[in-house]
N, C-alpha and C positions, 0 to 999 in steps of 0.2 A: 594524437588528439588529446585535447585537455577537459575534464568534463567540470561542472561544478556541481559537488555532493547537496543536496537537499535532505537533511535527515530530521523528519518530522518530529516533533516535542515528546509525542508520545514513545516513540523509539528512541532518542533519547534519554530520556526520564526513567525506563521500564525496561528496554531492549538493545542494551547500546551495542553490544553482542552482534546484533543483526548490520548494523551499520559498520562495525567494521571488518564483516563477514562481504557487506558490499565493493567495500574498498578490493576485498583480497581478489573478487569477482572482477571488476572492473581491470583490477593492475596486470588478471591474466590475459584479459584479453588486449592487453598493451596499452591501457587508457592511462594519462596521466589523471589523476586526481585531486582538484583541488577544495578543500575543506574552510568555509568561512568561519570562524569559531563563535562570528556576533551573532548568530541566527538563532532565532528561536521557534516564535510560531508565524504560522500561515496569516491565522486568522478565521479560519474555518469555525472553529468552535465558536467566538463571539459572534460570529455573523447567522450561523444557523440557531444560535438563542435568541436574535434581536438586537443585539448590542452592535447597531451599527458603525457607530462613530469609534468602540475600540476596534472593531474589524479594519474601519477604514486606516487608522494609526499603525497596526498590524501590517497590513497592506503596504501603506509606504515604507515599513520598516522593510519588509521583503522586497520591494523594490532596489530598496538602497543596497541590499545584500548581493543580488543576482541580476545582474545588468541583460543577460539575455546575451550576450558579446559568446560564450561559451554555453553548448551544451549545454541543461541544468537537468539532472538525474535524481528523481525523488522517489523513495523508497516506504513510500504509500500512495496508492492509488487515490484514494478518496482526498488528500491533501491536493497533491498533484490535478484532479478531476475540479477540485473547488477553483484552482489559482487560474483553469482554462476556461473556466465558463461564469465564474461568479465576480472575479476581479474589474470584468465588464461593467456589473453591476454598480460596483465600488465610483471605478475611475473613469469613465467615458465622459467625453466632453469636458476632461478636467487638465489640469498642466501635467498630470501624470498618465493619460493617454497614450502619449507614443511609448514610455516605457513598458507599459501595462503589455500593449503589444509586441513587442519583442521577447518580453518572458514569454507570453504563448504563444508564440510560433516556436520555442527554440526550448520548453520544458516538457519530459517525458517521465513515468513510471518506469524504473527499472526494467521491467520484464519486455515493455512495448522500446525500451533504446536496446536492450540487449539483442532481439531478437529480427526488429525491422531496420534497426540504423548502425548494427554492427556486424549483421547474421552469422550469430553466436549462438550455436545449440547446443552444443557439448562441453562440460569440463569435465568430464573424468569424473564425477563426482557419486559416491555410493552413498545410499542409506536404505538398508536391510529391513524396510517397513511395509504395510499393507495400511493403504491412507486412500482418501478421497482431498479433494480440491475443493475450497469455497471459493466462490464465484461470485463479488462483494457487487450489492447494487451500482458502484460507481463503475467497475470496470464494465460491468455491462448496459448499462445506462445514461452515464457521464459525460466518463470518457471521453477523448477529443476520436477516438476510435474503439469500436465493442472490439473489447482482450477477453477473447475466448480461446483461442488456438493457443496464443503466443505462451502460457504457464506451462499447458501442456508439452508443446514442443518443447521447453528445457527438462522437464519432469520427467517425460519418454525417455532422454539419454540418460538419466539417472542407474545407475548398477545398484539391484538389490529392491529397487522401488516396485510395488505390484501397486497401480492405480488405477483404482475403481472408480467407476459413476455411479453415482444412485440416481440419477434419475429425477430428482424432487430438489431440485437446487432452490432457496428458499434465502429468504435474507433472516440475516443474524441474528437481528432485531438489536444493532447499535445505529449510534446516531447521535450523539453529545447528549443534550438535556433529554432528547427520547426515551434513553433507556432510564433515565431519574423518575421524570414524570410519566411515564406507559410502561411502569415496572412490568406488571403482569402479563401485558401484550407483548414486551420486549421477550419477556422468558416465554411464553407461547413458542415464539418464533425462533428463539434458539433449540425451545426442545425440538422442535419441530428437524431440526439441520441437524441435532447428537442424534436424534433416534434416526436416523437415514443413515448417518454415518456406520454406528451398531447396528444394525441390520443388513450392512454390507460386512459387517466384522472385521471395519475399520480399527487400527490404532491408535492413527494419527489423523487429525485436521490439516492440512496445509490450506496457507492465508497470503495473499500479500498484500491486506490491509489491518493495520495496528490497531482503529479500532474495533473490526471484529474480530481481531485476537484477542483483544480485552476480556469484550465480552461473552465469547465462546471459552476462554480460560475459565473467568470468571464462575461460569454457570458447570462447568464439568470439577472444578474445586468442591463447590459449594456441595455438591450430587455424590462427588468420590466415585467415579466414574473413571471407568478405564480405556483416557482416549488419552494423547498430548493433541497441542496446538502448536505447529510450528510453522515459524516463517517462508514463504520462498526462497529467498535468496539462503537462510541458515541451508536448506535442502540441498539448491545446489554448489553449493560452498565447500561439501563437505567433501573436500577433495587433499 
């Protein structure tokens, strides 16, 4: 099988680490991987500020990158969740319709191809932590399907992993221009997700969306606080 890599701006830009943590994930499980090097963004970000017409630009750029002919594997959900439900918005009724359509029917988040279109739960993979799981509004919201199980099921076979629920799963409080203009409401809602996490006597955050890594980094920095933010796929990579 040959998949095409979707590796969002932000991962790029911040976390390239992660992306080629997915590579080593996907080549175990015998995927051939192919990497477009033109690709940038989605278009998510201008289109949830307003800026329609770059979103739509964006959009066809993405189009012209990922024909939908192959797999296409994206390594943030919330990117991935935008291109299945808001590209409609973009391209319906337009010359770029049928393409529109064939990326969503045939693009997935990581953790949801890993785990329903390859039924891949185990790699071997250890990390000697005591963490909790965020649970980003797109994956449970979005989505072309709620990924509640599917993180878990790879995280369960993890060696050395003890993961806890708290109970109070709450959103981040990221969101592109959100977190700029609703500073204080943003931080609300992240204290809200560290202090659950510390009261389980968490470590570690695990995220498989970039930007509420951002901004759960961001706010446990600023604090000096003693937690990491680490990716899914870095978790189960670490083999």
């Amino acid at each position: 099988m040959v998949v095409d890599l979707f590796v969002p701006c932000y991962i790029d830009q911040l976390y390239p680490q992660t992306a080629f943590n997915a590579i080593k994930v996907l080549k175990k499980c015998g995927v051939e991987v192919n990497y477009n090097s033109q690709q940038t963004c989605c278009g998510k970000i201008a289109f949830e500020s307003g800026f329609r017409t770059e979103a739509e630009e964006l959009g066809e750029k993405f189009l012209n990158e990922f024909s939908g002919e192959n797999p296409i594997v994206g390594l943030s959900v919330s990117c991935v969740a935008y291109i299945q439900k808001r590209y409609k918005n973009l391209f319906y009724n337009t010359g770029n319709h049928p393409r529109y359509q064939a990326v969503e029917k045939n693009i997935f988040c990581i953790e949801d191809f890993l785990v329903n279109k390859l039924n891949v739960t185990d790699f071997g993979a250890t990390f000697e932590k005591k963490a909790v799981y965020h649970d980003s509004c797109s994956s449970l919201n979005l989505y072309n399907r709620r990924l509640y199980d599917e993180p878990r099921k790879l995280l369960k076979n993890v060696c050395g992993l003890e993961l806890m629920e708290t109970g109070k799963g709450s959103c981040s409080g990221s969101g592109d221009l959100f977190t700029v203009k609703y500073s204080s409401v943003s931080a609300a809602m992240i204290e809200t997700e560290v202090k659950a996490a510390l009261d389980v006597e968490a470590s570690t955050i695990i995220v498989s969306d970039s930007s509420c890594m951002m901004n759960l980094e961001g706010y446990i920095r600023k604090n000096n606080l003693p937690l990491a933010v680490v990716h899914l796929i870095d978790v189960i990579s670490s083999f």
